[in-house]
N, C-alpha and C positions, 0 to 999 in steps of 0.2 A: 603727829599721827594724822594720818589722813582717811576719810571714809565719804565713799561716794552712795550714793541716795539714788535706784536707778530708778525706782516706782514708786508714786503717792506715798506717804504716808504722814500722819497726825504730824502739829509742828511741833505738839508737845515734847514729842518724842526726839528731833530733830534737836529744838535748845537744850536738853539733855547731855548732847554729843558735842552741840556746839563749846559747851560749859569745859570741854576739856579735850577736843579735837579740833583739825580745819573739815566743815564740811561742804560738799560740792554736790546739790543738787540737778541731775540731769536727767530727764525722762525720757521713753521713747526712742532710748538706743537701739540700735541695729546691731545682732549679737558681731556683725564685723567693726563696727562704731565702740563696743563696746572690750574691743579685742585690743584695739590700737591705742586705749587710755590706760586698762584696769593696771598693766604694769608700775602703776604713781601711786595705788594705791593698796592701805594695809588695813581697810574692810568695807565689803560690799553688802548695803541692806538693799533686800528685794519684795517682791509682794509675788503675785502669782503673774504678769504681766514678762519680765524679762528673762530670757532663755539664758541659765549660766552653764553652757556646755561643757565642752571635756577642752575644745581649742582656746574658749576663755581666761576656762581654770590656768590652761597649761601656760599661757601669758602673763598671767598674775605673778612676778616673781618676788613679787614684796608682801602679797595677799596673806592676810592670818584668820583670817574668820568671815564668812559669809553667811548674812543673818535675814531667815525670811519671816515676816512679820506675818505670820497666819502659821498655821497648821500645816498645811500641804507642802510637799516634798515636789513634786512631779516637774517641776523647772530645773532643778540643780540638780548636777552628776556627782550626786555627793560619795562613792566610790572614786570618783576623779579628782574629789576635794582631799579624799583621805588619805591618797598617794603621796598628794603634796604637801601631807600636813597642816593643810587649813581646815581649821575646827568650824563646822557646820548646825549653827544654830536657829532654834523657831521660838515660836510663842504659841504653843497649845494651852494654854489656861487663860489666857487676854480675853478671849470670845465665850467663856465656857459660862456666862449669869446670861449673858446676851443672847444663845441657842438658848438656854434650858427656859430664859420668860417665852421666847419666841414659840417653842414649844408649847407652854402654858397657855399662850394666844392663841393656837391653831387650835388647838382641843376645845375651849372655849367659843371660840368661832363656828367648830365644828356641831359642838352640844346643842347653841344657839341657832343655829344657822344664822350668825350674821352677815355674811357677805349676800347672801340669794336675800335674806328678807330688805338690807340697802341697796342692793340691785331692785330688788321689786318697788320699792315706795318710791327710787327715785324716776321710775319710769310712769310716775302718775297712778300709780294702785296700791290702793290701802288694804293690803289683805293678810289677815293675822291667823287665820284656820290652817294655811298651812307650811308655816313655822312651828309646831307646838316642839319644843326642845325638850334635853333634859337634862336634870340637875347631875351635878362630878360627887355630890356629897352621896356617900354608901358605896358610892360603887368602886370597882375592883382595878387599879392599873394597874398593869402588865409592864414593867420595862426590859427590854430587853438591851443589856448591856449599861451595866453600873457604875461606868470609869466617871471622870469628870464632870461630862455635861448630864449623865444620866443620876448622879448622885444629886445633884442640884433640882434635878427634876424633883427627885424625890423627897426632898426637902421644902419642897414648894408646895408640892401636891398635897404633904398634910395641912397643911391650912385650909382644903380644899375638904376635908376628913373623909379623903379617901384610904380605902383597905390596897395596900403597895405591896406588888410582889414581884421578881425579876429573877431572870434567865442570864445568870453571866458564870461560866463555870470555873473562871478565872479570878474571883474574887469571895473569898471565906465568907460563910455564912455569921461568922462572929461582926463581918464589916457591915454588912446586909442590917443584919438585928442593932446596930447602932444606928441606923438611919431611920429603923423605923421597919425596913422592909423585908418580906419570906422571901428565902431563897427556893425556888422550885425549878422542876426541867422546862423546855419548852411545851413541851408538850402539855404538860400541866398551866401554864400559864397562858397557851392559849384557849385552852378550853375555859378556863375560869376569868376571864378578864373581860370585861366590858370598855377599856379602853386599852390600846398596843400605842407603846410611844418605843421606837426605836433610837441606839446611841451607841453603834458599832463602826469602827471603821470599817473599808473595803479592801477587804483580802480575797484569796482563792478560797478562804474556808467563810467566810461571810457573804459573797456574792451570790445570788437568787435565794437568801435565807428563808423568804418568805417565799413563797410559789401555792401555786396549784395543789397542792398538797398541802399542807398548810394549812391554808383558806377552809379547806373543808372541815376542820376541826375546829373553827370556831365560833360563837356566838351570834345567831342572824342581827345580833342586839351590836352587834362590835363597830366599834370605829378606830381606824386606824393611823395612826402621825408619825410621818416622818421627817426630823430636822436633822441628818445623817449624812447618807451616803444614797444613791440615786440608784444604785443596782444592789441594793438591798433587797428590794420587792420587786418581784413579777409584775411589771407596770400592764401586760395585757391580762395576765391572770387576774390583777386585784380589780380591772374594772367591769373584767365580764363576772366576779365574783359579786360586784358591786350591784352590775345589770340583774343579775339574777335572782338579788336580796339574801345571798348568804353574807353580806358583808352592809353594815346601817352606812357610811361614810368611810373617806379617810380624809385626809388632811397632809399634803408635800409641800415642803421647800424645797426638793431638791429632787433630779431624776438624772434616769439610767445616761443620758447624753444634755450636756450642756454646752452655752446656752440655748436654750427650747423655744420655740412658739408656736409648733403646731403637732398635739400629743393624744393620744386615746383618752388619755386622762382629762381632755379641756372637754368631753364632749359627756361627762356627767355632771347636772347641777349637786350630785352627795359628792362629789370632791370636789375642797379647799385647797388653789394653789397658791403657792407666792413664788418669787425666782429668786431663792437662794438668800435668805432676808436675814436668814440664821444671828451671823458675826455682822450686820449692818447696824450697829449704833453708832454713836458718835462718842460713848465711852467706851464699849470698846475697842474702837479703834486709835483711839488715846493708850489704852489700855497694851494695847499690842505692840504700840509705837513705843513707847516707853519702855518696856519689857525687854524689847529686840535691843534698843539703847542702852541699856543698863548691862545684858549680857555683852556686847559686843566692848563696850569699853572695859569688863573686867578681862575678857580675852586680850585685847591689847597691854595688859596691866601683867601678864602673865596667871590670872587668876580661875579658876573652874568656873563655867559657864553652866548656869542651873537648867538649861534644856537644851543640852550639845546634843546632837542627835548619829553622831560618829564616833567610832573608836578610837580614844587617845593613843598617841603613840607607847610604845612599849620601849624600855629602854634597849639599847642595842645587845648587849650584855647576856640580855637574858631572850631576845627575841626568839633567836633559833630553838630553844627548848620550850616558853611556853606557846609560838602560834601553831605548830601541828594538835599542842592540847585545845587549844580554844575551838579548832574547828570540830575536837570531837565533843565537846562541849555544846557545842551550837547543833549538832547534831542529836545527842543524848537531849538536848530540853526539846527540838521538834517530834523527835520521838514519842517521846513522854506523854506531850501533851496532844497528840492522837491517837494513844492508844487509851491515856485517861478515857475515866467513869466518873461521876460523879462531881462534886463541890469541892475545890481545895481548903483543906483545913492547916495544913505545912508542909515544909520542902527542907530534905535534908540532903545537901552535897556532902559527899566524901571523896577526900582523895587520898590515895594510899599510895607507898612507895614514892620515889625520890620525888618526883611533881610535889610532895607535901613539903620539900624543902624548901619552895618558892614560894616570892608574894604572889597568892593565886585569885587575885582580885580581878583581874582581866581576865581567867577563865570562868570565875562565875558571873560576869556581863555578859560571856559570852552564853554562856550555858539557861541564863534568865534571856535573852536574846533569843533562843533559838524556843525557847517555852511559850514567850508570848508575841514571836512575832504574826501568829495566823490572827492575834482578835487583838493587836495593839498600833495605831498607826505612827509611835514612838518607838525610835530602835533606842535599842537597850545596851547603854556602857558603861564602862567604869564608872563612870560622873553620877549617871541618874538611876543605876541599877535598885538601887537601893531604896530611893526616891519611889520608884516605878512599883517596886514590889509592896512598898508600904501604903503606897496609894492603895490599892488591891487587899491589903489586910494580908499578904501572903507575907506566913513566917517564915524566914531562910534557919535552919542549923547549918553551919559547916563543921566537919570533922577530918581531923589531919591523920593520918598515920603513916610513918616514916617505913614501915614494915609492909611490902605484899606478896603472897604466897605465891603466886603462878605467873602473876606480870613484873618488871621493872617498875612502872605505874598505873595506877587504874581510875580511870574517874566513877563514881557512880551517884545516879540520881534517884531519890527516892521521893516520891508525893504520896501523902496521904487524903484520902477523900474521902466522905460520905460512903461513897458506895467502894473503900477498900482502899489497898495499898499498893500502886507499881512503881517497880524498880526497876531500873537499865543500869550496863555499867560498858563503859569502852576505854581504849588505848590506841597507841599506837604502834605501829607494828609495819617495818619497814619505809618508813615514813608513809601510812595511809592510817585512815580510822577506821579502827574494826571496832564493830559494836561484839560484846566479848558476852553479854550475859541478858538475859529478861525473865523480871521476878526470880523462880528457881532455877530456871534452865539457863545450863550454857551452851553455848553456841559460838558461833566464829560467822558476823557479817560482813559486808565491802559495800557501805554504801555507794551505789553508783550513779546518784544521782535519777534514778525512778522509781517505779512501784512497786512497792510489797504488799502481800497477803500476810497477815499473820493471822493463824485459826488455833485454837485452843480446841482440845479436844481429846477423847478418849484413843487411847492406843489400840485399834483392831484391825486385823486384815480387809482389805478392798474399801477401805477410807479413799485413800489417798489415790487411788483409780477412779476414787466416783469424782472427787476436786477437779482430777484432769481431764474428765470425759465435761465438764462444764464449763472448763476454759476453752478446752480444743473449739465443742462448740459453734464458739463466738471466735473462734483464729484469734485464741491470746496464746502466745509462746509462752511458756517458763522457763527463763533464763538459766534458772540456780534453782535448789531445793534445798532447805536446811528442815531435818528432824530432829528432834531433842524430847528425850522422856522421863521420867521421873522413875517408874518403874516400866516391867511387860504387863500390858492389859490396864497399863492406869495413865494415869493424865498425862500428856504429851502436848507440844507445841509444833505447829507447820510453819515454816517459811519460804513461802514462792515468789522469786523474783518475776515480775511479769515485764515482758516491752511495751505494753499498752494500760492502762488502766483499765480495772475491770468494770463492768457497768451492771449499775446499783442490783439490776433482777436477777444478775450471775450471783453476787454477791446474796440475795435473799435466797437462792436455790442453793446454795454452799451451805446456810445457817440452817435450809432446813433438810440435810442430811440427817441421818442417826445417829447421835454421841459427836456434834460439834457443836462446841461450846457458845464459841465468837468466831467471826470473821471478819475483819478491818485493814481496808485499803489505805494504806501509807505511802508519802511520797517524803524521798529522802534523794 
């Protein structure tokens, strides 16, 4: 077996591989340099440094696994790794003590003002009146997003005897209450928090979480730390909130464009920067090294890899019937988890009809897949589904039934939350995914790849004239319309295919129509 080494990493990690592989350390390849070797070889560890394209992949014809030692994806075409059946592995838990002290340091740093008061003394002035800090004991953190590094935060912080409370709607309030910490909305936790530490990947539903809006809901007393994701926060908002004094400090590793050196943010003395100091230990990066090692050798072993971050193959056999279900799978969990309310307490997959007569393990990767890919930066498979969902505290039921009344097959998904119960159910139907049901109503959708309106709302004449005169508007087409009622004159449900998304003040003028319930902009 052979594995080539294209970026730094620990040597620790390296004698691992060496202990039961030949390996060949080369840095610095030119992704054409790296085209004309990778065919010798049967696995490639990377860091964030070398581009594994899609022309790479497609040279590799001995390649089984391609292993990035960090977290981030954004190198490797790993839909191009998946074609070719090479399993595509990381190491998100190596760095995850190493953010969360990092973390603890900035906050600390922050309370303290230590960098401005060793900036001040070492420039020959001894002045202590104004540094006066304050203490992390009583007061209130705020996490927002409780995966990994954010659970560790919080295990840190009570030694600190701080009161811990977090914003992650994707992990059971039973997980929360074992660490220690209230699960509450955002919006409750920023009004109540005298420190915000942020632990969310960057996604389309996580990007500018914080903004301008935001900011005005919380404590002039607030300081803010982010060891995360860089377009988390409104980097101009949070310093003219800062200039303003609705905002005491923040504290960043990391920002919207990297690498930085010259930022709005460098030009307040209340923010603490560092460049990306987060995964910079020297155990972690042992850590990573080793990790990436140890997977990578049990892939060549033929063995499951504990953080694949691709879809195993499906046997040939059964391919053609379950991957039409898995996309409506991955379809019914995005669903789901935007129209969700609330804290998840448990998740019940059903499948009915012949689908139940299959191993249907790869449709609920898929289907946990399409649930948590807006707030997880781990795709979700066969391998780590399970893994992923227990991290989270989220209970899976599945239920089989060999019998369905109106379909061949039906998947359906149900969460229960804090704030209530939804349900979705789809199939397939011609070979495409129709979403077939939501909560009581049924319906017949085609996801086509854009936005939906979905409004809840009372059944009465010139509703649904006043929606249109709001989109027209603003020149939003509706594609499609789907009505579905319960009964004449009682609760009903709208669904307007839109070509554009609708924007946020349409959407608040829609809600506050007479007798509509909700109204929530979906992208499928």
């Amino acid at each position: 077996m052979r594995v080539l080494i294209a970026d730094p990493v620990a040597k620790e990690g390296i004698e691992v591989l060496q202990a039961q592989a030949e390996v060949d350390v080369k840095l610095g390849l030119k992704p054409e340099e790296l085209r004309s070797i990778i065919g010798d070889y049967e696995a490639l560890i990377v860091r964030s440094e070398t581009q594994v394209i899609a022309d790479v992949i497609e040279a590799a014809s001995r390649l089984q696994v391609i292993a990035r030692a960090g977290v981030g994806l954004d190198n490797i075409d790993v839909d191009a790794a998946t074609r070719q059946g090479i399993v595509v592995v990381n190491a998100p838990a190596g760095n995850t003590v190493s953010a969360a002290e990092h973390t603890l340091a900035l906050m600390l740093a922050l309370a303290r003002h230590v960098p401005q008061a060793n900036a001040r003394l070492k420039s020959g002035v001894w002045q202590r009146g104004d540094f006066i800090g304050t203490e992390l004991r009583n007061k209130t953190l705020g996490i927002i997003g409780l995966g990994n590094v954010g659970s560790e935060v919080a295990r840190r912080a009570q030694a600190f005897e701080m009161h811990l409370i977090a914003y992650d709607p994707f992990v059971s309030p039973d997980y929360g209450s074992n660490l220690g910490v209230e699960s509450v909305s955002l919006e409750q936790l920023l009004k109540e928090s005298d420190f915000i530490t942020l632990h969310l990947p960057l996604t389309s539903a996580t990007e500018g979480l914080i903004g301008a809006k935001e900011l005005n809901k919380v404590k002039p007393t607030v300081r803010i730390i982010n060891c995360a994701r860089g377009g988390l926060i409104d980097e101009e908002a949070l310093f003219k909130a800062i200039e303003k004094g609705k905002v005491a400090g923040a504290a960043l590793d990391v920002f919207a464009s990297e690498p930085v050196s010259d930022s709005v943010l460098f030009k307040s003395d209340k923010i603490v920067v560092t460049p990306h100091l987060g995964a910079s230990t020297a155990e972690a990066q042992v850590g990573v090294a080793q990790d990436v090692a140890e997977q990578v050798l049990a892939v060549l072993k033929g063995q499951p890899a504990r953080y694949a971050v691709n879809a195993p193959q499906i046997p040939a056999e059964t391919l053609s019937v379950l991957a039409p279900f898995m996309q409506v799978a991955s379809t019914l969990g995005s669903l789901t988890s935007q129209l969700m309310e609330g804290q998840v307490n448990s998740t019940q997959i059903k499948y009915s009809g012949e689908i139940a007569n299959y191993d249907t393990s790869a449709i609920k990767a898929a289907m946990l897949g399409g649930f948590l890919e807006r707030i997880s930066e781990e795709r979700v498979n066969l391998i780590n589904a399970n893994l992923i969902a227990a991290q989270r505290g989220i209970k899976i039921i599945e239920q089989k039934e060999t019998v369905c009344e109106n379909y061949a097959s039906l998947l359906t998904l149900e969460v229960v939350t804090n704030a209530g119960i939804i349900a979705v159910a789809g199939t397939v139907l011609r070979g495409e995914t129709h979403i077939v049901r939501v909560n009581n109503f049924w319906l017949d959708i085609i996801p086509t790849g854009g936005y939906f309106l979905f409004s809840d709302h009372r059944d009465r004449p010139g509703l649904i004239g006043a929606v249109g005169n709001i989109t027209g508007k603003v020149d939003i087409n509706i594609s499609s319309m789907q009505l579905a009622r319960l009964q004449p004159r009682g609760q009903a449900l709208m669904i307007l295919a839109l070509d554009e998304p609708l924007p946020e003040q349409q959407r608040q003028e829609i809600l506050a129509i007479s007798d509509v319930y909700t109204a929530k902009l979906v992208k499928l």
